[in-house]
N, C-alpha and C positions, 0 to 999 in steps of 0.2 A: 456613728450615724447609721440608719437605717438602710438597705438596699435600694429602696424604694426612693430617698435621696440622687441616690446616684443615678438611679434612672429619668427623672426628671431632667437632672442637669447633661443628663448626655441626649438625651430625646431632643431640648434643647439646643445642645454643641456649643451649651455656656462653661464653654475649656475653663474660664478663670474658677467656678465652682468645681470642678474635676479635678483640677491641683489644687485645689485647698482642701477636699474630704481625699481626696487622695493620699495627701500628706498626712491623715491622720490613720491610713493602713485601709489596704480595700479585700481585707479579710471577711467583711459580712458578706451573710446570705441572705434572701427573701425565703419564705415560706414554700417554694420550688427547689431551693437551693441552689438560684439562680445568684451567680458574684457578680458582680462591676465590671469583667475582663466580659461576662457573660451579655452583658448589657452592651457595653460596648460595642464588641464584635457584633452582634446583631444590628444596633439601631445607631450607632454612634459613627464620628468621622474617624478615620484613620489617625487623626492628631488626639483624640479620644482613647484609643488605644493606645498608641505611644505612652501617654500618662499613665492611664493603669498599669501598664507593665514597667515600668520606670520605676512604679512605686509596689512593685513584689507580686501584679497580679500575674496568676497561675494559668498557661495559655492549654495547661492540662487538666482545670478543674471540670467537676461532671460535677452534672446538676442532676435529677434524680432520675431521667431518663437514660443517664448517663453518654449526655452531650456535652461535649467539650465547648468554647471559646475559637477552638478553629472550625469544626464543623457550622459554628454561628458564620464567621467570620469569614467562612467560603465562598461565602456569595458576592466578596469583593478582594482580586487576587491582591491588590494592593497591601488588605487587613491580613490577607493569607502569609504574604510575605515577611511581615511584623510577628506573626504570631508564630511561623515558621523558625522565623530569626533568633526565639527567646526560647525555643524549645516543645514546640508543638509536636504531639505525636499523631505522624500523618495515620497510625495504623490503627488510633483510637475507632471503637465502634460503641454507636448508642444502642440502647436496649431494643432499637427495629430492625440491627443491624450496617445501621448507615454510616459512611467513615468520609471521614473530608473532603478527599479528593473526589466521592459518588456525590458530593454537596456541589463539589464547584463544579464541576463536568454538567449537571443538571440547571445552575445557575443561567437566567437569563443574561446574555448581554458577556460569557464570559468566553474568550476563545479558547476551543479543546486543548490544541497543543501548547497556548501557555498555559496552562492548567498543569498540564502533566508536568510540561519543563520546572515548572516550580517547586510542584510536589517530588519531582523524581530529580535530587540532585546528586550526582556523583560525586 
């Protein structure tokens, strides 16, 4: 299935569409080389994520600017915490320099210190 599939169905948050192309592997990319994990974390619900990552997505994939699915996904500590959980790397940086936890700290609506507490676990 197309990338472009999968973002429909997550723009949406038609979950039952997201496990059914999901189960058929969410290894494409879009003409960005934007994945499904990458879609998700940006526009999709946190039960969104859950799927794709369930189903093998990469929460270290970079897309051509070399933005990761957590840097997407920073903007809601919740997806942070998912993405964290599968193996995000907080120290990833995209081609502007910017790295996830400078995603979430700038994010409206998210509190600094649980920000940090998430990103910084001992």
């Amino acid at each position: 299935r197309p990338a472009e599939d999968f973002l429909r169905a997550i723009r949406a948050d038609d979950l039952t569409a997201v496990k059914s192309m999901s189960a058929d592997g969410v290894g494409v990319r879009d003409r960005l080389d934007w994945t499904p994990l990458h879609y998700a974390a940006l526009y999709g619900s946190a039960e969104a994520v859950r799927i794709v990552l369930a189903a093998g997505g990469d929460p270290n994939a970079q897309n051509r600017a070399k933005i990761t699915p957590l840097m997407m996904g920073a903007y809601s500590l919740e997806k942070t915490r998912l993405l964290l959980d599968k193996g995000g790397n907080v120290n990833a940086q995209s081609s502007d320099g910017s790295t996830p936890l400078w995603v979430a700290l700038g994010a409206r609506g998210n509190d600094p210190a649980r920000a940090v507490s998430i990103f910084v676990r001992p």
